[in-house]
C-alpha positions, 0 to 999 in steps of 0.5 A: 127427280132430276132428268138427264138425256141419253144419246141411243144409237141403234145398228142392226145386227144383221146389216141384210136386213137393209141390204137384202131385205127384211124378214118377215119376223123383223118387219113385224119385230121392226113395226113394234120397235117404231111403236115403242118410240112412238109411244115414248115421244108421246109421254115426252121420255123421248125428243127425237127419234130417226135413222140415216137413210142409205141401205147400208151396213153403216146405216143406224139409228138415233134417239135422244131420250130422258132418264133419271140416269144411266140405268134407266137409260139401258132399261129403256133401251133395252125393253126396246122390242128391236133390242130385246129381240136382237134385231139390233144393237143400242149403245147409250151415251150421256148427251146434252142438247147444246143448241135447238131450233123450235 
């Protein structure tokens, strides 16, 4: 079957988190989010993963990952424990790698 990628950009939806500080329940809800993709790099249905690095409410997250198609694309997204537990926001995007530097 047939892969395409998935632009995921992720936002927080309490901005404080990164300006004031996280709470204890999104620091651990924050580690589990990190295995998530972790794990999704290891098994090659993620390529890259990262975030912006100011402290700001415009600070987000970026993720290309691999699917069969859009509903995929949302259940991954989704089954991310940071958007499960509404620690923060995806929103996907059909994406193509135009150019990549090995």
């Amino acid at each position: 079957m047939k892969k395409w990628n998935f632009l995921v950009i992720l936002r927080p939806l309490r901005p404080e988190m990164l300006t004031e500080g996280a709470t204890p329940e999104e620091i651990s809800i924050v580690s589990r989010h990190f295995q998530y993709y972790s794990d999704l790099v290891a098994s090659g249905r993620a390529l890259l993963v990262g975030r912006t690095q100011e402290n700001t409410a415009e600070t987000l997250g970026l993720a290309i990952i691999t699917a069969t198609g859009s509903d995929e694309a949302y259940a991954i997204a989704n089954a991310d424990p940071a958007v499960s537990s509404n620690v923060m926001s995806a929103e996907i995007r059909p994406y193509s790698v135009a150019i990549f530097a090995h």
